[in-house]
mmCIF file of the C-alpha atoms, coordinates in Angstrom:
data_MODEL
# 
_entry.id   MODEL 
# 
loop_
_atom_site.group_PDB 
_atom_site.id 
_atom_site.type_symbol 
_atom_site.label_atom_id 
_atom_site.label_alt_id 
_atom_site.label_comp_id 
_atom_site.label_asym_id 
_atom_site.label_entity_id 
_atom_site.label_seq_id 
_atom_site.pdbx_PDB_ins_code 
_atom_site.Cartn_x 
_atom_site.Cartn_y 
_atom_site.Cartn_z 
_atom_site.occupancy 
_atom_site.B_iso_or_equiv 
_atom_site.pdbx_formal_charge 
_atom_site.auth_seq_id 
_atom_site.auth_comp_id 
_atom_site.auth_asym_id 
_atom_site.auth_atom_id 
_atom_site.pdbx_PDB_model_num 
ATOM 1   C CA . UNK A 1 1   ? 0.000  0.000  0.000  1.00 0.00 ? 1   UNK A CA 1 
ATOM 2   C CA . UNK A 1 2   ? 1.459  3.285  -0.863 1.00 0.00 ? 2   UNK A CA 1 
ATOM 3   C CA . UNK A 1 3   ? 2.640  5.935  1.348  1.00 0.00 ? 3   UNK A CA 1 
ATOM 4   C CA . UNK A 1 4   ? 0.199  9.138  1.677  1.00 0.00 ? 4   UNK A CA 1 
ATOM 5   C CA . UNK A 1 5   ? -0.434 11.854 3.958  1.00 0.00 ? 5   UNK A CA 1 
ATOM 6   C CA . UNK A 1 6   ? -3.770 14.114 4.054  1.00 0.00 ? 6   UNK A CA 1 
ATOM 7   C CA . UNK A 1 7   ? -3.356 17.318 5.859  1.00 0.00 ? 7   UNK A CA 1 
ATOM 8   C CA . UNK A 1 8   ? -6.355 19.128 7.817  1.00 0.00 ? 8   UNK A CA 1 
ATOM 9   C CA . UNK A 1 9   ? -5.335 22.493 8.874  1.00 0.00 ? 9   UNK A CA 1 
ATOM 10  C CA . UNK A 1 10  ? -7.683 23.899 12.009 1.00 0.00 ? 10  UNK A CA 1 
ATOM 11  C CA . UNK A 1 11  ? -7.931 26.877 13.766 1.00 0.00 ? 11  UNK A CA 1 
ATOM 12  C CA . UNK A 1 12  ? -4.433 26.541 16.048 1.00 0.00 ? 12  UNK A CA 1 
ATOM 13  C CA . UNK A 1 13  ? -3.034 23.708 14.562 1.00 0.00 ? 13  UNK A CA 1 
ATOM 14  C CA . UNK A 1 14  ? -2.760 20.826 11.234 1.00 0.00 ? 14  UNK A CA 1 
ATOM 15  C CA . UNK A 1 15  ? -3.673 17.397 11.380 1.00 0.00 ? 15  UNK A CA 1 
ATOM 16  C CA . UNK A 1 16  ? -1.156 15.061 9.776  1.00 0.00 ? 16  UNK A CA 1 
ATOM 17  C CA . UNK A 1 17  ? -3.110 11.673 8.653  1.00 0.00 ? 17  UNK A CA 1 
ATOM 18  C CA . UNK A 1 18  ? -0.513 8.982  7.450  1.00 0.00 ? 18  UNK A CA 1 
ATOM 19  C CA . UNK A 1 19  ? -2.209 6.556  5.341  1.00 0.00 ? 19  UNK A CA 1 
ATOM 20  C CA . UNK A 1 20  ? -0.183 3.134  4.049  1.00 0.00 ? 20  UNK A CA 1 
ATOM 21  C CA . UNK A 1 21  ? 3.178  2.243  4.407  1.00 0.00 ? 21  UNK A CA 1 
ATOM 22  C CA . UNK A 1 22  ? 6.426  4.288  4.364  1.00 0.00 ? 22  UNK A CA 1 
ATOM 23  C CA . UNK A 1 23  ? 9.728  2.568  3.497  1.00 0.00 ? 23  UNK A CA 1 
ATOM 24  C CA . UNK A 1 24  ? 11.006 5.022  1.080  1.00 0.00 ? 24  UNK A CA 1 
ATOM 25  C CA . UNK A 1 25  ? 12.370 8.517  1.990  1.00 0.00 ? 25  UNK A CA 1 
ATOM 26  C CA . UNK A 1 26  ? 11.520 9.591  -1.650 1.00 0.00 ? 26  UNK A CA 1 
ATOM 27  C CA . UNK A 1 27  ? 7.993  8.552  -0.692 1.00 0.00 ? 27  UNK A CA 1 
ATOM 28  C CA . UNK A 1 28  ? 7.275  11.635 1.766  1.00 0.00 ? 28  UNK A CA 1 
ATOM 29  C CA . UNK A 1 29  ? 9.200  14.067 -0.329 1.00 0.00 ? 29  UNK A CA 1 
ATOM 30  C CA . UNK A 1 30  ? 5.587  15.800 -0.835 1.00 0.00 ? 30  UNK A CA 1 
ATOM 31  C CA . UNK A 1 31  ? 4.695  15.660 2.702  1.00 0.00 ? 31  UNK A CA 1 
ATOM 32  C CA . UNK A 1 32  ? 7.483  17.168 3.811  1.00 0.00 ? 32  UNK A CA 1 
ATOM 33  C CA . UNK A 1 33  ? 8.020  20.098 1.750  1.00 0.00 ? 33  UNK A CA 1 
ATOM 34  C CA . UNK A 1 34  ? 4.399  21.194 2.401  1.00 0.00 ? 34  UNK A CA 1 
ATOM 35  C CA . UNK A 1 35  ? 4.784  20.600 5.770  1.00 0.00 ? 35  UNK A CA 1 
ATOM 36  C CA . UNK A 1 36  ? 8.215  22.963 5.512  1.00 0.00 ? 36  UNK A CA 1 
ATOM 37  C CA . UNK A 1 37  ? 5.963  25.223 3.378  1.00 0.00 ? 37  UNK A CA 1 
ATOM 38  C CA . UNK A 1 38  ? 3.216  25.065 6.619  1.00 0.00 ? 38  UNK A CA 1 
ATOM 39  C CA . UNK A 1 39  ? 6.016  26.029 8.894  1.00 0.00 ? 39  UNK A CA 1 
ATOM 40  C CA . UNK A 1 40  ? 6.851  28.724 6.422  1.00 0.00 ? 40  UNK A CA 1 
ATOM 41  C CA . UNK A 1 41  ? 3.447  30.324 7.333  1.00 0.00 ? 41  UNK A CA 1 
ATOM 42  C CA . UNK A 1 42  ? 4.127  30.378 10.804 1.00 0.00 ? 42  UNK A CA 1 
ATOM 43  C CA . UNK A 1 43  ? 1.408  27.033 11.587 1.00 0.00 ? 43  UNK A CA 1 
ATOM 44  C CA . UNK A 1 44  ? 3.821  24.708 14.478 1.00 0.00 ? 44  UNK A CA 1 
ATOM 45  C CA . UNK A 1 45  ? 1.205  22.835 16.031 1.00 0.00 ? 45  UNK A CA 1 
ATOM 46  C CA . UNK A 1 46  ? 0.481  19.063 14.185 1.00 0.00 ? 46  UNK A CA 1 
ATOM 47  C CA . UNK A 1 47  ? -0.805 16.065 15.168 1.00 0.00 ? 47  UNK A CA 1 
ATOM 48  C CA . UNK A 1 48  ? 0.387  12.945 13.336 1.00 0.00 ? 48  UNK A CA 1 
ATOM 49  C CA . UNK A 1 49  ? -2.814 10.163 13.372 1.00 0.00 ? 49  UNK A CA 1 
ATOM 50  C CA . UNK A 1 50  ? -1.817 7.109  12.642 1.00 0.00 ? 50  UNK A CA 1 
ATOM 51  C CA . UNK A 1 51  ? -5.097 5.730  12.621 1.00 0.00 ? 51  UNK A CA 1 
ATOM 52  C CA . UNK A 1 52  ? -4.170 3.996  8.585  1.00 0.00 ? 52  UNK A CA 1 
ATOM 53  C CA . UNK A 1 53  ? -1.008 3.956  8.801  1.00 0.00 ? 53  UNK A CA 1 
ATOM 54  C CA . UNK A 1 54  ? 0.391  0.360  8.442  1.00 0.00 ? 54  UNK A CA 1 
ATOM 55  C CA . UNK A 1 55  ? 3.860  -0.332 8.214  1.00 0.00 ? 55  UNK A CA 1 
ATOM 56  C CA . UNK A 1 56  ? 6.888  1.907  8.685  1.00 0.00 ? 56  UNK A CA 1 
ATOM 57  C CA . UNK A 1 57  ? 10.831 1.464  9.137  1.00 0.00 ? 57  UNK A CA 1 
ATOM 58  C CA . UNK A 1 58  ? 13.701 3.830  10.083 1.00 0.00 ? 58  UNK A CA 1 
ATOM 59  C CA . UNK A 1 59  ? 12.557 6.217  7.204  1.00 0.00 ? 59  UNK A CA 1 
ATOM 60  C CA . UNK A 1 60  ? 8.818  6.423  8.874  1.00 0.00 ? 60  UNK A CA 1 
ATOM 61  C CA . UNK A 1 61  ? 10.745 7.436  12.003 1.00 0.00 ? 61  UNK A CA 1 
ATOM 62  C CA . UNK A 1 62  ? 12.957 9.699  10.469 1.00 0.00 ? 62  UNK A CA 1 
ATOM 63  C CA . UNK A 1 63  ? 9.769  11.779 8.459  1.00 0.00 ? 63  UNK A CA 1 
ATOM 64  C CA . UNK A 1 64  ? 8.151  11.616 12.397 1.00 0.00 ? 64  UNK A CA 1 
ATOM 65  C CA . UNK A 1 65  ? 11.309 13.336 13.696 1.00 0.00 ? 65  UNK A CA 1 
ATOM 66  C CA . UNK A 1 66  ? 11.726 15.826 10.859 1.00 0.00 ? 66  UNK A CA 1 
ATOM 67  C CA . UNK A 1 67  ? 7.919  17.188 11.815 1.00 0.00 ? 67  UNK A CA 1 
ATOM 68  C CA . UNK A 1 68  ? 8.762  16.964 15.435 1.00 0.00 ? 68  UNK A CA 1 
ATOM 69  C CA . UNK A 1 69  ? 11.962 18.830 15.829 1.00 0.00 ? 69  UNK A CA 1 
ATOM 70  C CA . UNK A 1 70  ? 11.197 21.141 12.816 1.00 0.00 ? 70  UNK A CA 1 
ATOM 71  C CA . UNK A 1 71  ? 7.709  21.602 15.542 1.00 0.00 ? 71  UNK A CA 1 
ATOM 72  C CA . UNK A 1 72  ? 9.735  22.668 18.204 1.00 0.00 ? 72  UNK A CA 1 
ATOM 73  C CA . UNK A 1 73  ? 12.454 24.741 16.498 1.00 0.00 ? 73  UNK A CA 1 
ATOM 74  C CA . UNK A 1 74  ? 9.362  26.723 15.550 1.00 0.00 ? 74  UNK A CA 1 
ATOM 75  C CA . UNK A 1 75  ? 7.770  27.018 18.621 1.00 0.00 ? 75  UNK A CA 1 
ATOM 76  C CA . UNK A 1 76  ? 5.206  24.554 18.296 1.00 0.00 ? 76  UNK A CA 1 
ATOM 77  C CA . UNK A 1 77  ? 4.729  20.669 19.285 1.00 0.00 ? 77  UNK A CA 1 
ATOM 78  C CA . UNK A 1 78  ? 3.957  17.416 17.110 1.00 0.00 ? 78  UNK A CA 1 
ATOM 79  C CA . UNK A 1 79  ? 2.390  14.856 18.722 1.00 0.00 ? 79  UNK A CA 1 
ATOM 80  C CA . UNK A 1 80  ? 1.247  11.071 17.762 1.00 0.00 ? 80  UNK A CA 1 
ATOM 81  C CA . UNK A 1 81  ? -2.420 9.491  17.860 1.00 0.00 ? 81  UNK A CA 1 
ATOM 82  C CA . UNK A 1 82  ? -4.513 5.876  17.399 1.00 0.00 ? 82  UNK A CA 1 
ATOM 83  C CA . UNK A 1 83  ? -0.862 4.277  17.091 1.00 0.00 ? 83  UNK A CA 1 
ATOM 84  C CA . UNK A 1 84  ? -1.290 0.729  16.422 1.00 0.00 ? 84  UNK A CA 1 
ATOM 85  C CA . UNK A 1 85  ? 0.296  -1.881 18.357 1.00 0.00 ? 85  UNK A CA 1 
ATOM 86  C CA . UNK A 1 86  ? 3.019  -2.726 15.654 1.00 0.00 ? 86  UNK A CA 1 
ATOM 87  C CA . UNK A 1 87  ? 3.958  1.383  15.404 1.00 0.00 ? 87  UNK A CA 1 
ATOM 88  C CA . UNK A 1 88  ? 4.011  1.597  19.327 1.00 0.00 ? 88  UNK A CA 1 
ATOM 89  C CA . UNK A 1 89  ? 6.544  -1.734 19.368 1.00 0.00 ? 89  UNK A CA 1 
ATOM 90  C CA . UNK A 1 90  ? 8.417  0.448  17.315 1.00 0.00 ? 90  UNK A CA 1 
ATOM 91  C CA . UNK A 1 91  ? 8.574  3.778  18.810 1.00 0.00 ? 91  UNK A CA 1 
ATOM 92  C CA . UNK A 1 92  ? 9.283  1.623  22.640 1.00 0.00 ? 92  UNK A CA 1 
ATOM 93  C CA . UNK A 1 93  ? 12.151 -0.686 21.105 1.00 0.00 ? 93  UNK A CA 1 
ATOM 94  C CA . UNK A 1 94  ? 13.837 2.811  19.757 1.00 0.00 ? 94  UNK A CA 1 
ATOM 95  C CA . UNK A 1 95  ? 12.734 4.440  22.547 1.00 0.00 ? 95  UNK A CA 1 
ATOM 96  C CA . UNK A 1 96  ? 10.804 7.221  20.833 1.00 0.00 ? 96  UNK A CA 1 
ATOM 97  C CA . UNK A 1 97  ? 8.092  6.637  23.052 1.00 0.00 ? 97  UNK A CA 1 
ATOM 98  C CA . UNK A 1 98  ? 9.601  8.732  25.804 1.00 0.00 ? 98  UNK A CA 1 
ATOM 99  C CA . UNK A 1 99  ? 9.879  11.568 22.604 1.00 0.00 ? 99  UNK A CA 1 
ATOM 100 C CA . UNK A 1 100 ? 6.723  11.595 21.784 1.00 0.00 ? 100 UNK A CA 1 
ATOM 101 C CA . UNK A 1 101 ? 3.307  12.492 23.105 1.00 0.00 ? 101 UNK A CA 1 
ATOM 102 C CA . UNK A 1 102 ? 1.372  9.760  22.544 1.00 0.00 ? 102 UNK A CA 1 
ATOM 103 C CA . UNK A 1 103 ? -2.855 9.688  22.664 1.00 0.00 ? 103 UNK A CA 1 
ATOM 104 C CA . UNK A 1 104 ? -5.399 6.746  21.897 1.00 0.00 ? 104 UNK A CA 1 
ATOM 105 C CA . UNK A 1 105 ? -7.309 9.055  20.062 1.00 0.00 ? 105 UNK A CA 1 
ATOM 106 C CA . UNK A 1 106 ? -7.214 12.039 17.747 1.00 0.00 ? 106 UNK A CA 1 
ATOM 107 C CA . UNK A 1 107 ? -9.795 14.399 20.179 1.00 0.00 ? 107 UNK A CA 1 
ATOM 108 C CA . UNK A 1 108 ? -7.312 13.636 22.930 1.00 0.00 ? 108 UNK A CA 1 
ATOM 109 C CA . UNK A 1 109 ? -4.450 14.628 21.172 1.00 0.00 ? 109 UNK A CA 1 
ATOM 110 C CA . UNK A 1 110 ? -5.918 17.793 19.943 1.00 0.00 ? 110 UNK A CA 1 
ATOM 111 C CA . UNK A 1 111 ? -6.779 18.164 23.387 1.00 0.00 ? 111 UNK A CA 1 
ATOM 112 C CA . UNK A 1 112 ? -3.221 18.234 24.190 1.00 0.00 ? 112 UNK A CA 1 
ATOM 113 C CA . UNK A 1 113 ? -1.543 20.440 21.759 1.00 0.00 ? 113 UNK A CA 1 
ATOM 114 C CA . UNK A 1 114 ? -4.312 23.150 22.420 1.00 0.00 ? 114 UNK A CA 1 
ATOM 115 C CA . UNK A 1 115 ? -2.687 23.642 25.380 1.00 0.00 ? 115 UNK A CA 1 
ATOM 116 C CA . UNK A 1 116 ? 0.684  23.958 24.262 1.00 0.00 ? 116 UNK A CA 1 
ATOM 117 C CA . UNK A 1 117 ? 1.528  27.685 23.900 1.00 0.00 ? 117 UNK A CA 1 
ATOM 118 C CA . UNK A 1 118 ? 1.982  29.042 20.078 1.00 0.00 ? 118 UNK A CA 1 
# 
């Protein structure tokens, strides 16, 4: 299943939905320059769902660290949501888990980053 990403922007922050898998850096190349182009236009606030997201390796981590720290160098916060059970084996064997703010569901997350300032 092929790697895609819809973004929702709201009022104080952007909904990242990952759909599929991501193996391939060159497969979020999109994704991250509009995200780059979001941060451009002063939006820092994003919550990745993972709700249909499937598979991921070290490059699915690496496009989750790009939004975070590129988050936080702008002010803002990225944070995870609905992470399934294979994604949250990965994120505790790398110990990402302890990096990320991680919520069961996408109103809880966006909960949490409207209370993180802007």
């Amino acid at each position: 299943m092929e790697f895609s990403c819809d973004f929702n922007v709201k009022t104080d922050h952007c909904v990242l939905t990952f759909k599929g898998n991501l193996i391939e850096r060159n497969q979020a190349n999109d994704t991250l320059d509009r995200f780059a182009d979001m941060v451009s236009k002063d939006i820092n606030r994003f919550i990745i769902d993972l709700n249909d997201f499937k598979y991921m390796n070290s490059t699915g981590l690496n496009v989750m660290l790009m939004v975070l720290t590129k988050s936080r160098k702008a002010g803002g916060e990225a944070v995870l949501c609905n992470v399934s059970s294979n994604i949250s084996s990965l994120l505790s064997v790398t110990k990402l888990n302890s990096v990320f703010s991680v919520y069961n569901s996408l109103a809880e997350a966006e909960e949490a980053i409207s209370k993180v300032a802007n």
